[in-house]
C-alpha positions in Angstrom: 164.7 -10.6 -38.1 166.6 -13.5 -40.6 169.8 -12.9 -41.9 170.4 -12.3 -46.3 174.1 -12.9 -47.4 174.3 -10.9 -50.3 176.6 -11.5 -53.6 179.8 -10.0 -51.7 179.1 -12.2 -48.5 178.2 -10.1 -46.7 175.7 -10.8 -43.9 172.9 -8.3 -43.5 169.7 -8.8 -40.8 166.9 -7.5 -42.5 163.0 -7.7 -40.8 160.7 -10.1 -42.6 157.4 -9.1 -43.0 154.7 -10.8 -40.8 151.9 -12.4 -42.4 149.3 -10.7 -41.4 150.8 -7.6 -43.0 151.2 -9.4 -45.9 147.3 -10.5 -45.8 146.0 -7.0 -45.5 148.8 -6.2 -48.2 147.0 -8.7 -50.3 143.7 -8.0 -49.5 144.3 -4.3 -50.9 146.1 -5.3 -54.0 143.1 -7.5 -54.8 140.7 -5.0 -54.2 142.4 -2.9 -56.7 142.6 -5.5 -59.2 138.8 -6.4 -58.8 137.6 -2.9 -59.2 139.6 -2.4 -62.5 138.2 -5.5 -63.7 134.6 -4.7 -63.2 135.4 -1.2 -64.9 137.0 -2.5 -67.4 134.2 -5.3 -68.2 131.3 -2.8 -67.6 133.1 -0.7 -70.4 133.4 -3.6 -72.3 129.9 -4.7 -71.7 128.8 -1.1 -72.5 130.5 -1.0 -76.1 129.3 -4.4 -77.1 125.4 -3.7 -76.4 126.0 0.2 -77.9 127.0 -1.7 -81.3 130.9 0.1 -81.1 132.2 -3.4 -80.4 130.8 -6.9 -82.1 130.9 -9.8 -80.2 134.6 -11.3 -81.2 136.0 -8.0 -80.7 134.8 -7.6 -77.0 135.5 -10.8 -76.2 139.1 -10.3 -77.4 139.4 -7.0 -75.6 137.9 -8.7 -71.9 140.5 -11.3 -72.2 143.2 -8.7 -72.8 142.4 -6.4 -70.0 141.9 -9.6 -67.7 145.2 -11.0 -68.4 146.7 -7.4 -68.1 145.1 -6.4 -64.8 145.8 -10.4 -63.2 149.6 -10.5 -64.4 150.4 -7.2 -65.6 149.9 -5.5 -62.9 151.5 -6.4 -60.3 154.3 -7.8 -62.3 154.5 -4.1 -63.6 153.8 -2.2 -60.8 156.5 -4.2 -59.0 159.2 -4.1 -61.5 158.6 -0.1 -61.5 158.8 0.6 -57.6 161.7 -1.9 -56.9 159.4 -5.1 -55.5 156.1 -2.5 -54.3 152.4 -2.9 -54.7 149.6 -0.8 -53.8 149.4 -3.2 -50.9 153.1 -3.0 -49.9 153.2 0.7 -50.3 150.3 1.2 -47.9 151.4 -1.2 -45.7 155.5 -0.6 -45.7 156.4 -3.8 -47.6 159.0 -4.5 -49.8 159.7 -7.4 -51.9 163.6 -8.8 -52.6 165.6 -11.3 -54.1 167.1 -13.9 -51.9 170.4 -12.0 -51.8 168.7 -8.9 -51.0 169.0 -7.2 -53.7 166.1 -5.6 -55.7 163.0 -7.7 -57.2 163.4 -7.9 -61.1 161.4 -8.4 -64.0 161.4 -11.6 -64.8 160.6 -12.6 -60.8 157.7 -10.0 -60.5 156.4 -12.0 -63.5 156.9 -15.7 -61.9 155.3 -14.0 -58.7 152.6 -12.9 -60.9 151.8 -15.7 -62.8 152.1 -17.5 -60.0 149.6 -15.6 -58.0 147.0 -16.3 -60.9 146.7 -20.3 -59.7 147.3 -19.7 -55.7 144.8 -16.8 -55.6 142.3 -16.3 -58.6 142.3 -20.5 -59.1 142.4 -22.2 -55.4 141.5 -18.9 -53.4 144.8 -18.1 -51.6 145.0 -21.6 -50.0 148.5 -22.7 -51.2 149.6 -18.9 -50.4 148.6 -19.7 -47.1 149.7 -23.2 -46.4 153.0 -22.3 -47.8 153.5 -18.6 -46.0 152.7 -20.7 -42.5 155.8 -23.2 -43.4 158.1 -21.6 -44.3 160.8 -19.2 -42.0 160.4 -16.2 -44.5 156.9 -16.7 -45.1 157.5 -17.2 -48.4 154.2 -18.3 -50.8 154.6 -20.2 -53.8 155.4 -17.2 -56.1 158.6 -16.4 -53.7 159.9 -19.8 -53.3 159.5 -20.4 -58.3 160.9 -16.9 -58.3 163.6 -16.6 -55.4 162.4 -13.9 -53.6 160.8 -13.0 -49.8 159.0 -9.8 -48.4 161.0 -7.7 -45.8 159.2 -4.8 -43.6 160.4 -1.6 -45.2 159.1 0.6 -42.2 159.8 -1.2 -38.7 159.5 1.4 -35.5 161.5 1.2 -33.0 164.5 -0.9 -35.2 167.0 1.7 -33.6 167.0 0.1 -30.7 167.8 -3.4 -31.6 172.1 -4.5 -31.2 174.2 -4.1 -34.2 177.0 -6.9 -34.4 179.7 -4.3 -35.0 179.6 -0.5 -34.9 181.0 2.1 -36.9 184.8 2.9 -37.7 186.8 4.7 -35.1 187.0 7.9 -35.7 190.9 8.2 -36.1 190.5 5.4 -38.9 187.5 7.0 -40.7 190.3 8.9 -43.8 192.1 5.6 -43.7 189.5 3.4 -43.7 187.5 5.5 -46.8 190.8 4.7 -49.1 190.8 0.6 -48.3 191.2 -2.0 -50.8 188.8 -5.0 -49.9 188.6 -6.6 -52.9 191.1 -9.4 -51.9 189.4 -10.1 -48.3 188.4 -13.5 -48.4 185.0 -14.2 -47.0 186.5 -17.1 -44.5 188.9 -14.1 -43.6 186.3 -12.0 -42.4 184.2 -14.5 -41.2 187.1 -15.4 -38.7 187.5 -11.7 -37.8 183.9 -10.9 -37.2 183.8 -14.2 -34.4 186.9 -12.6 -32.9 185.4 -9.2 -32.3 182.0 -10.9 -31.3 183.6 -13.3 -28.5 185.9 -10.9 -27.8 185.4 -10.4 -24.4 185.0 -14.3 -23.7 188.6 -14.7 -24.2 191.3 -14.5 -21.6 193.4 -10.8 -22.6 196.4 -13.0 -23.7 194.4 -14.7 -25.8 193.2 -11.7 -27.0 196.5 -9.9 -27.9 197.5 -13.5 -29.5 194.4 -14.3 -31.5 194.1 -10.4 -32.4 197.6 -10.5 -34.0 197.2 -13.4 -36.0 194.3 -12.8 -37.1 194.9 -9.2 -38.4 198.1 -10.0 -39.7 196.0 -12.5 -42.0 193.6 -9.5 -42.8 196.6 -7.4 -43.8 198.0 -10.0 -46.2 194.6 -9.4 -48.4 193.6 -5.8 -47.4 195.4 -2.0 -48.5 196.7 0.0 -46.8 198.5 -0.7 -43.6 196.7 0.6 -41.1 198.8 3.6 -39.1 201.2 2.8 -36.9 200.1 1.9 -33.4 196.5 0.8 -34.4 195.4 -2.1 -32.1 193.9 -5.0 -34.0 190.8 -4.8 -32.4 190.3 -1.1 -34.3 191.6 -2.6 -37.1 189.6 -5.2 -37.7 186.6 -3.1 -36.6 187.6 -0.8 -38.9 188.0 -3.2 -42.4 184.5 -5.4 -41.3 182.6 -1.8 -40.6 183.8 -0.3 -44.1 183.3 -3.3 -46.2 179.5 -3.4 -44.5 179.0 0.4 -44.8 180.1 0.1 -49.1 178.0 -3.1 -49.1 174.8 -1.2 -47.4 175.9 1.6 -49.7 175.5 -0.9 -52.4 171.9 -2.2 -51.3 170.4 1.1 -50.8 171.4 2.3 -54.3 168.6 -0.1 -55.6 166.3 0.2 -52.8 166.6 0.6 -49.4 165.8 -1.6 -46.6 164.6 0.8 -44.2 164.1 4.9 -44.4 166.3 5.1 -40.9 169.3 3.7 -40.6 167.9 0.7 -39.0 170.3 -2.4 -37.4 173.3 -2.0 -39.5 175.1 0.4 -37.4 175.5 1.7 -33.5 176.3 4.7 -31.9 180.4 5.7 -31.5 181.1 4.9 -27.7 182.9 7.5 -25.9 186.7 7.7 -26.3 189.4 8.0 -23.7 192.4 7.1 -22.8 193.4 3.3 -22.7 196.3 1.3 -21.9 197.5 -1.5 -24.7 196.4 -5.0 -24.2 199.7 -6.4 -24.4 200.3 -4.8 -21.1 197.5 -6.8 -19.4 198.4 -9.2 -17.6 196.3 -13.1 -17.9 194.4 -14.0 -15.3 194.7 -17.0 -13.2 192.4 -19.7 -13.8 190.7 -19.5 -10.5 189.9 -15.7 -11.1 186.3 -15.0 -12.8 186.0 -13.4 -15.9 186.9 -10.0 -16.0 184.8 -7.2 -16.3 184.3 -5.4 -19.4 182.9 -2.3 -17.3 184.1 -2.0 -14.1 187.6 -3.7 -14.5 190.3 -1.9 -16.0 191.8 -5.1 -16.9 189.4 -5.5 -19.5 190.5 -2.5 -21.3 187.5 -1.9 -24.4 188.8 -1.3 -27.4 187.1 2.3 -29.0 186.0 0.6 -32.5 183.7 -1.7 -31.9 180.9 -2.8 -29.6 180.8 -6.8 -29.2 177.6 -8.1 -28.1 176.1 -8.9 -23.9 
């Protein structure tokens, strides 16, 4: 898994796709392309020697449909299925931008062109060397045009942690009527490590650093949350919605994933629970408390912090 920030800051895990996935991805694609090459040619061939083609014009053609099976192809093919091959379709590959948003145009064609010097020139050899150095795997064509292959279809991604789960269900209406364009990324970065360590900190340090720091996510975000709301909902609540509108966002050009993958968990069970202002701090010779067992540590219904 590696992390994409996309253009709204927001931070999305996304599974990148293994090389040898990526070989046999390859392998295919140029399989295609060599077959349409020696049809092409052999129909070339054919029209030359049966006297419907001279010379000059044969040769022009074979160049043509050389260039337009190398590059065109998979820069078209990609452009038109949203950063897919006939490789990456069979094999559940995607390629994206380095913000994670869909491949264009003009980077299917620098992967393209590319491609023609790492594999039809030096055989795949820079491809490799570069795939095996870098984090994302990345060949030369992703690092010129800014872009990396994910795996579309990952089994099993249901069971992997989320950072933060879904909005509580008493917030859902108010959360679907938020205004988040004034949430500063620092903002939310500071409310996401709260929720994350939340259960590190002492609970008076929990009731102080939850105030503050909603009170700070109230002064850019509309509406007030409903009366009562304890700022671990709240917060739970603004992060979850601005990640659900951002995924929303993604998937409109392409999603990640057919399930719904890491980005969000399962609601925990709701009950009744006492504030956390009412808990009182431990001493500092008494362990930790427990998140499960002590009802000290009180856990808040929004979100689901990490073990």
């Amino acid at each position: 898994m590696d992390e994409v920030v996309t253009g709204e800051a927001v931070v999305l895990e996304v599974p990148v796709a293994r090389f040898p996935s990526r070989m046999i991805a390859l392998a295919i694609d140029l399989a295609v392309q060599f077959f349409l090459l020696f049809v092409v040619l052999l129909a070339t061939g054919a029209a030359i020697a049966g006297g419907g083609l001279d010379q000059a014009s044969g040769g022009a053609v074979g160049l043509t449909s050389i260039v337009l099976i190398i590059v065109g192809y998979p820069a078209i093919f990609e452009t038109l299925t949203r950063g897919k091959s006939l490789g990456k379709l069979a094999l559940g590959l995607r390629v994206v931008s380095e913000d994670g948003g869909p491949e264009r145009f003009r980077q299917a064609l620098v992967r393209a062109l590319t491609g023609v010097l790492e594999f039809w020139i030096f055989f795949g050899i820079p491809a490799l060397l570069t795939s095996l150095l870098s984090a994302r795997g990345k060949r030369l064509g992703d690092m010129f045009a800014g872009t990396f292959v994910i795996q579309e279809r990952l089994p099993g991604r249901k069971t992997l942690a989320p950072p933060l789960a879904t909005v509580p269900p008493y917030l859902v209406d108010w959360a679907s009527t938020l205004q988040l364009s004034g949430l500063t990324d620092a903002t939310a970065e500071t409310a996401r490590g709260y929720l994350s360590r939340f259960y590190e900190l002492t609970p008076a340090a929990r009731v102080e650093f939850g105030q503050r720091i909603a009170a700070a996510v109230q002064a850019q975000v509309s509406p007030l949350p409903p009366p009562g709301t304890p700022s671990p909902d709240y917060l739970t609540a603004v992060l979850s919605e601005r990640r659900s509108r951002e995924h929303a966002r993604i998937m409109a050009h392409g999603p990640y994933a057919a399930g719904p993958g890491p980005f969000f968990a399962p609601q925990p069970p709701q009950g009744s629970q006492p504030s956390p202002g009412a808990e009182p701090p431990p001493s500092p010779q008494e362990p930790p408390a427990d998140p499960v067992n002590d009802p000290a540590a009180t856990r808040p219904s929004g979100f689901r912090p990490p073990l």
